[in-house]
N, C-alpha and C positions, 0 to 999 in steps of 0.2 A: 478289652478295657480292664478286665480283673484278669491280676498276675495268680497266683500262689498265696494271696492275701484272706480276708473275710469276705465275702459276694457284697460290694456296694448296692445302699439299697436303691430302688427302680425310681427313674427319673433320665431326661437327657443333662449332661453333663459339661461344660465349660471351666477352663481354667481364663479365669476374668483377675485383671491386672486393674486394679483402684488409686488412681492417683489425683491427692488432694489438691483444689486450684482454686478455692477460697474457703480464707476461716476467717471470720468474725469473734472468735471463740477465745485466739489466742494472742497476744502480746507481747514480744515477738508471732507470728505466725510459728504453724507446728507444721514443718515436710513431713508428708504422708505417703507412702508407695509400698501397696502390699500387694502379693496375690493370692486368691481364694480360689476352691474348687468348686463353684457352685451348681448347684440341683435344681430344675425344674420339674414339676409333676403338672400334666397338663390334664384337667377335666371338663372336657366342652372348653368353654371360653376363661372358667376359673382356669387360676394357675398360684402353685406355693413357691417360692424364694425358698431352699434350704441349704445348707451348706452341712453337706454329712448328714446327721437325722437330725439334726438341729436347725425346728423350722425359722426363718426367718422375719420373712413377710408375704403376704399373699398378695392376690388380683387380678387381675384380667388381661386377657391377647386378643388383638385384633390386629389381623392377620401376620406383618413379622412384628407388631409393635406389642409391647407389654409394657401395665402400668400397675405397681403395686408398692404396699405400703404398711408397715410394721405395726407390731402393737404396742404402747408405748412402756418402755422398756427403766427398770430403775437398778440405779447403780447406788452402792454404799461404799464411800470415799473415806481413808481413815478412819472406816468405824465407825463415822457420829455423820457423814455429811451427804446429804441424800441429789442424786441428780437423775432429774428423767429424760429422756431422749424419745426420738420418733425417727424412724427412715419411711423416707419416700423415695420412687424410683424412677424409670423411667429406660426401657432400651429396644436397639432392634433388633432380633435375634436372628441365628440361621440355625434351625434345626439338621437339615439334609436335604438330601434331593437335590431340586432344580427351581426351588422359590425360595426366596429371604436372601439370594445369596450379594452379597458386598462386598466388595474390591479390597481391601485389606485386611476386614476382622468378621469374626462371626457372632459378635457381641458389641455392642456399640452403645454407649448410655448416658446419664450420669443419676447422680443418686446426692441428695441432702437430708444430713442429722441434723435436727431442730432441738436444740435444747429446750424442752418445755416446762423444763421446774428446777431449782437451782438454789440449793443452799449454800454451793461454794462461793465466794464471794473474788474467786478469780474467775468463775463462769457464771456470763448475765443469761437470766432467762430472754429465750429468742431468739439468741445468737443461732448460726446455723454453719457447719461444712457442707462445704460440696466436695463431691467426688465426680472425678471424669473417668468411665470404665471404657476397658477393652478388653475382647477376649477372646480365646481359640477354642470351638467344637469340639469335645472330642469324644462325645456320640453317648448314646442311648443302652444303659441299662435295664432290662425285662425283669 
């Protein structure tokens, strides 16, 4: 999993593909399709969202389901225009082995941003994205 690079730090590993399938947000709507590398650290039943050492959101797995959820997060918009956000989550993951495993991805989910505070006055507080995630294992960092 590590080339000739830095040692990525320890978590299992997924390249998860987020594509947006409702905005309330935007007017016109805004297409969204990214891919992320994301990190899970599993302890007991807790688990952390991170992407890189940049944690993201945490919370809980039972058994392939995980449900987790951000901390509310604030953006400074030209400088003067404050907006806060919140993600929550939701997916079913396949670690390895011979449980979790699902017929086309190993990452299955979807995830909404809650605009929960909103000075701009092109975004209402409330509004919300969703995002539809999928993704490929591609294994465990020690």
């Amino acid at each position: 999993l590590v080339a000739c690079s830095e040692k990525e730090p320890p978590g299992h590993y997924w390249d998860v593909t987020a594509l947006g399938i409702v905005d309330e947000c935007n007017d016109p709507t805004f297409a969204f399709q990214e891919t992320f590398k994301y990190r899970l650290v599993f302890d007991g039943n807790d688990v952390v969202l991170a992407i890189g050492e940049d944690i993201l959101a945490s919370g809980t797995i039972a058994g392939c389901d995980i449900n987790y959820e951000s901390i509310i997060w604030e953006e400074t918009r030209d400088e003067e225009i404050t907006v806060r956000w919140q993600l929550t989550g939701a997916a079913s993951v396949f670690t390895g082995g011979d449980s979790c495993k699902m017929d086309d991805t190993d990452w299955r989910g979807t995830e909404t941003f809650e605009i929960v505070y909103s000075e701009d006055p092109d975004i209402a507080q409330g509004c919300e994205y969703e995002m539809e995630l999928d993704g490929v294992y591609i294994g465990e960092v020690t």
